[in-house]
N, C-alpha and C positions, 0 to 999 in steps of 0.2 A: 290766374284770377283768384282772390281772395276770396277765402271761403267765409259762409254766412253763420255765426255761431248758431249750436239746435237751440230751438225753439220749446213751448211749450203747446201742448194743445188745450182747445176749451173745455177739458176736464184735466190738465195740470200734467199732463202725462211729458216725458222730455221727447223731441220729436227733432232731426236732422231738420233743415231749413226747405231742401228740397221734397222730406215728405210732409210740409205742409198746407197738405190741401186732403179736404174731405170730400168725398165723393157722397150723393147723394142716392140713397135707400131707399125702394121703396115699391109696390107693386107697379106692373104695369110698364105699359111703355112712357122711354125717359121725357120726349117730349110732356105728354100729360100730369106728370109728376113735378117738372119743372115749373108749369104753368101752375100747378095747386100750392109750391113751394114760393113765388114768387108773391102770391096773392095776399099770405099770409106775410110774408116779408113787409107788404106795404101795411096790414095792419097791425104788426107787432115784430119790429127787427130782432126783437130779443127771442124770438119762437125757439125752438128744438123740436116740432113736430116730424116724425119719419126718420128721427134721429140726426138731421142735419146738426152741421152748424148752425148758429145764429148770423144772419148776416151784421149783427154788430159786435160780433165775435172776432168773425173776419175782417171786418173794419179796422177792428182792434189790432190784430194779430201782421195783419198785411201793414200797416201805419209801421208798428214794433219794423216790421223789416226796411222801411223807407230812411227807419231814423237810425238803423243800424247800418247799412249804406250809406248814408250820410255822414256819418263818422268815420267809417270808411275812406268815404271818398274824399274828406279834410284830411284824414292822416296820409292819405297818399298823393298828397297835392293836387285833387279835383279832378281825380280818376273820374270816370263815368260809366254807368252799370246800361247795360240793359237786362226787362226785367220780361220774363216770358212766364205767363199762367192765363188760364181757362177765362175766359169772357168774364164772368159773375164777378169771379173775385176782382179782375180789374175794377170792373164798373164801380164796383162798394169800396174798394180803393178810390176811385175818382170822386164817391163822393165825400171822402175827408180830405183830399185836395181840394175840393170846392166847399168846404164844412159845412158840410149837409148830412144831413138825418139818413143812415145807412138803406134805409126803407125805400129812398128815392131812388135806389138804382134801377127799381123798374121803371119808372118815371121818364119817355121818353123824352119829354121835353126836357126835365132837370140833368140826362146823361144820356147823351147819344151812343146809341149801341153801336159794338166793338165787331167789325169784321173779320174773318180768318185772316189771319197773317196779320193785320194792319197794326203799321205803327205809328203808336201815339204820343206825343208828350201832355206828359201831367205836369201840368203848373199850380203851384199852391195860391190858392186865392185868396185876395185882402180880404181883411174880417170887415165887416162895415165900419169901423172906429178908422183903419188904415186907408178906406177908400176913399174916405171926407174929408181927407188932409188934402 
């Protein structure tokens, strides 16, 4: 399997592909922490509070690797990846498949939440100019 070139993290740092992902900081237990981290996700995706990432960091950063398998997967004549990481980061992945504002991934309606193991395809959605042809 071809490997993912490193990455950069949300302060510039160079990071292997597989170590990118950022765990989350912060007193207390992780449920409670999650739930205060999500809250502010919906009212500013750009936060750093507790030291996270920003979920449009991650948006960011997780896209970077969709479009680098993608190239991938044309030079190798439409190889096909799968992709294994932590629930969040899928979801704020799915919402720039569905080009949506990173914030919505708590948004049950806008991203149906991701069970253990379950696998899902992510399809890129028409922008509204594409859907009205």
């Amino acid at each position: 399997m071809p490997q993912i070139r490193a990455g950069r993290d949300h302060r510039g740092r160079e990071r292997p592909a597989r170590a990118r992902v950022r765990q989350v900081r912060g007193p207390g237990n992780s449920g409670k922490i999650y739930q205060q981290v999500w809250e502010q996700d919906r009212k500013n995706p750009k936060h750093t509070k507790w030291g996270v990432e920003s979920a449009a960091d991650v948006q960011a950063r997780a896209s970077r690797v969709i479009a680098d398998l993608e190239r991938q997967s044309q030079a190798a004549g439409g190889k096909m990846f799968v992709l294994v990481a932590h629930g969040d980061t899928l979801k704020i992945l799915q919402t720039a498949f569905q080009k949506q504002s990173p914030a919505e991934h708590c948004n049950k309606d806008s991203v149906v939440p991701i069970k253990t193991a379950e696998i899902r395809e992510f399809t890129l959605a028409a922008s509204p100019a594409q859907a009205a042809k």
